[in-house]
C-alpha positions in Angstrom: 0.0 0.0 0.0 1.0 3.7 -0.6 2.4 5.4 2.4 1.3 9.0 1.2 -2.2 10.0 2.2 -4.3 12.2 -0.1 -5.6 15.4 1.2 -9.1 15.6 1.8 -11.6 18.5 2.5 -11.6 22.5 1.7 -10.2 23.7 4.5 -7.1 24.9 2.6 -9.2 25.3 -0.7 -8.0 28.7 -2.7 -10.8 30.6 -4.4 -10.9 33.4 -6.8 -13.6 35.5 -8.3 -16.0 33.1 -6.5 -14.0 29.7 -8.5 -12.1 27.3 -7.3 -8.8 27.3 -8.3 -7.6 23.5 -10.0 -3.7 22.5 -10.5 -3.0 20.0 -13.0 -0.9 18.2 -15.3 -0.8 16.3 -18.6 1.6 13.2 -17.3 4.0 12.4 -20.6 6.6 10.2 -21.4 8.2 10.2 -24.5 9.3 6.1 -26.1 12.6 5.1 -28.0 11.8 4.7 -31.5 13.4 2.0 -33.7 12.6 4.2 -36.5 14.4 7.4 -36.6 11.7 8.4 -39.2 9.1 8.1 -36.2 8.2 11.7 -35.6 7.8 13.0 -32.1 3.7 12.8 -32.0 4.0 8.9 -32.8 6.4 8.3 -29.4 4.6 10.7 -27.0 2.4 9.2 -24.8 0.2 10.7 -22.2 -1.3 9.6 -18.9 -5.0 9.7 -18.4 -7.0 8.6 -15.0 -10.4 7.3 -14.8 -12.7 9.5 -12.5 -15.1 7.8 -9.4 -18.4 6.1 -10.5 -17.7 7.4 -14.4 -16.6 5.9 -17.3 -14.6 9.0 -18.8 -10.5 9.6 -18.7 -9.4 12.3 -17.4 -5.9 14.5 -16.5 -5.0 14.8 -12.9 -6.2 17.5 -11.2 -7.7 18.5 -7.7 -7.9 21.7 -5.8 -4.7 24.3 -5.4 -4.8 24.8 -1.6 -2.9 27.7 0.3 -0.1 26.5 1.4 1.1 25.5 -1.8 2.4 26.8 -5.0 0.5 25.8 -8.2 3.5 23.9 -9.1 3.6 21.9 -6.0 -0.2 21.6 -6.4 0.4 20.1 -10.1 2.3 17.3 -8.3 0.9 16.3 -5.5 -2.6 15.5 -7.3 -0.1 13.5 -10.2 1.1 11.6 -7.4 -2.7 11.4 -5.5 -4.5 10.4 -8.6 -2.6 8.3 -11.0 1.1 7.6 -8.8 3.5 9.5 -10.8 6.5 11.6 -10.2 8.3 13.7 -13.1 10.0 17.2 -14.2 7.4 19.4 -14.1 7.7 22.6 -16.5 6.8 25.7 -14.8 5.5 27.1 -18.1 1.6 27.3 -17.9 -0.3 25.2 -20.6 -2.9 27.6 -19.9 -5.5 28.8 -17.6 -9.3 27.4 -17.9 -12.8 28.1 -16.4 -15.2 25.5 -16.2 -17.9 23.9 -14.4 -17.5 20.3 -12.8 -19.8 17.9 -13.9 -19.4 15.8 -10.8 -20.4 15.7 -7.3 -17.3 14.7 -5.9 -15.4 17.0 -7.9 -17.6 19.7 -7.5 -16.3 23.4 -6.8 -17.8 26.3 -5.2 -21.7 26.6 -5.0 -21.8 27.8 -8.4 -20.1 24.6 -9.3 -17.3 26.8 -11.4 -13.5 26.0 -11.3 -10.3 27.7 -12.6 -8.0 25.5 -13.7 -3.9 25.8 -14.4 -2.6 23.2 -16.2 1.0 22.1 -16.8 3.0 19.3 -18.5 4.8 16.7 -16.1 7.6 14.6 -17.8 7.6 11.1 -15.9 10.7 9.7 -13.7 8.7 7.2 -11.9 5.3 5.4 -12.1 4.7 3.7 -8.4 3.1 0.0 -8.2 0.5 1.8 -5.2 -0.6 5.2 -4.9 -3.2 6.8 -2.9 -6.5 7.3 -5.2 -5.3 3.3 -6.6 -8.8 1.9 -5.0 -10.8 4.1 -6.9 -8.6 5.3 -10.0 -7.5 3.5 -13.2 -4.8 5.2 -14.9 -4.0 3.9 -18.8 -0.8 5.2 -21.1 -3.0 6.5 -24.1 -1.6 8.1 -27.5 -1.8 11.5 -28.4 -4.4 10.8 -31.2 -6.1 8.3 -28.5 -6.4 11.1 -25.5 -7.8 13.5 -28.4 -10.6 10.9 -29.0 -11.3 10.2 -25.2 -11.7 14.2 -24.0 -15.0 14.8 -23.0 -14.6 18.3 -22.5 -13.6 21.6 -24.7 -10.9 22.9 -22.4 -9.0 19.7 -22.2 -8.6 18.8 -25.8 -7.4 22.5 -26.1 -5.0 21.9 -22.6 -3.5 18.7 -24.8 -2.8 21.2 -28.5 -1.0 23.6 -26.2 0.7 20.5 -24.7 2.1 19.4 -28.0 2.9 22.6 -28.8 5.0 22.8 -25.7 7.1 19.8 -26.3 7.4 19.9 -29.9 8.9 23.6 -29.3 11.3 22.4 -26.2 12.1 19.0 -28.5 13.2 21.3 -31.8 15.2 23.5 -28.9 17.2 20.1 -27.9 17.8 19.4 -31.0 19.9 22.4 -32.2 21.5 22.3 -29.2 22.8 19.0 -29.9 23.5 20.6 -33.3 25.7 23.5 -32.0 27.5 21.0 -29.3 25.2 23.0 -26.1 26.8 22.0 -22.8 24.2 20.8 -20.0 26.5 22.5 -17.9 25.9 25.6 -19.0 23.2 27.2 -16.8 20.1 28.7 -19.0 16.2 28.8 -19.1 15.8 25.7 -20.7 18.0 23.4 -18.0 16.3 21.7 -15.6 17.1 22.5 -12.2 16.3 19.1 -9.7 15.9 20.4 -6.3 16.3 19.0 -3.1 12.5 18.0 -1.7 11.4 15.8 1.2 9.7 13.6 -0.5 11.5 13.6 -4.2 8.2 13.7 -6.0 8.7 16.0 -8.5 11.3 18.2 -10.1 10.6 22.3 -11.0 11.8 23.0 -14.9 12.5 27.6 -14.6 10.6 29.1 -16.8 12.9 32.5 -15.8 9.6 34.1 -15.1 7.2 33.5 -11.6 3.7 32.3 -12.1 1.2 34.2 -9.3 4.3 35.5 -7.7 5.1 31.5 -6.0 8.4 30.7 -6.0 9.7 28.0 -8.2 10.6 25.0 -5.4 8.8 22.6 -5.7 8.0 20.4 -2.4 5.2 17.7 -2.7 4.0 17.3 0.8 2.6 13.5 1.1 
């Protein structure tokens, strides 16, 4: 069994123009092709999660509470809801208002949620986690995770997605192309830092998001 608990209740719950505020991720990892020709849409794959009592996939997310950053928020519900740990790029996919369709994930009275999404590149998948008893999670294709989102804002969180790591992808590349040392410090190197538990890693965008700082701490 998973020795991290999930959080449960609103006592912590941030809200904003009467929403509450959402942090999530679009779990990725990214397969070794035989075929050079493969381009990079073919080897991505993304990590959905089945939600309670419904049939539909879904991208991790839960509620951004206030002693958190969104970052740190990004990660902890990764790790809640589908048991993975990554690199998480500070670089907002976007920010979306919607309204849940659930009870369980329901939001303020008005039932309305704004939700920042991010892209987490995974360095671990657990065997347990804590939501396991009640969550499926299922490696999906890019074309596959189009097919399967039921709503707007999440087939639009997953083009920006692809947009992000086709961009950071083509930047690697002429790197390699130019001979860029890792060791040179820039905007683009990922910066692992030392967290109690190691759960996820902060990419700097060189630029804060709400004015958090960039650590990253997951607290289990």
């Amino acid at each position: 069994m998973s020795s991290v608990v999930a959080r449960t209740g609103r006592q912590r719950q941030r809200y904003e123009d009467q929403l509450r505020l959402v942090a999530g991720c679009i779990p990725y990892r990214i397969k070794d092709a035989e075929d050079q020709s493969c381009d990079l849409v073919n080897r991505l794959e993304v990590l959905m999660v089945s939600s309670p009592n419904r049939d539909d996939l879904v991208f991790p997310k839960g509620g951004w509470e206030d002693d958190e950053t969104v970052g740190e928020a990004a990660c902890r519900e990764a790790l809640e809801e589908a048991g993975v740990k990554g690199i998480l790029d500070e670089n907002q996919l976007g920010v979306w208002e919607f309204r849940s369709k659930s009870r369980q994930d329901s939001c303020c009275l008005a039932g309305g949620c704004r939700g920042y999404m991010f892209a987490l590149k995974i360095t671990e998948e657990l065997e347990s986690w804590p939501e396991q008893a009640y969550r499926d999670r299922k490696w999906l294709t890019v074309r596959e995770a189009f097919r399967l989102c039921r709503y707007e804002w999440m087939s639009r969180a997953l083009e920006q997605f692809l947009g992000v790591i086709s961009e950071n992808s083509e930047h690697e590349e002429r790197e390699d192309l130019i001979g860029g040392s890792p060791s040179v410090a820039g905007p683009d190197v990922v910066a692992e830092h030392q967290i109690l538990p190691p759960n996820c890693f902060v990419k700097p965008s060189g630029s804060q998001h709400l004015d958090e700082p960039h650590d990253c701490v997951v607290q289990g």
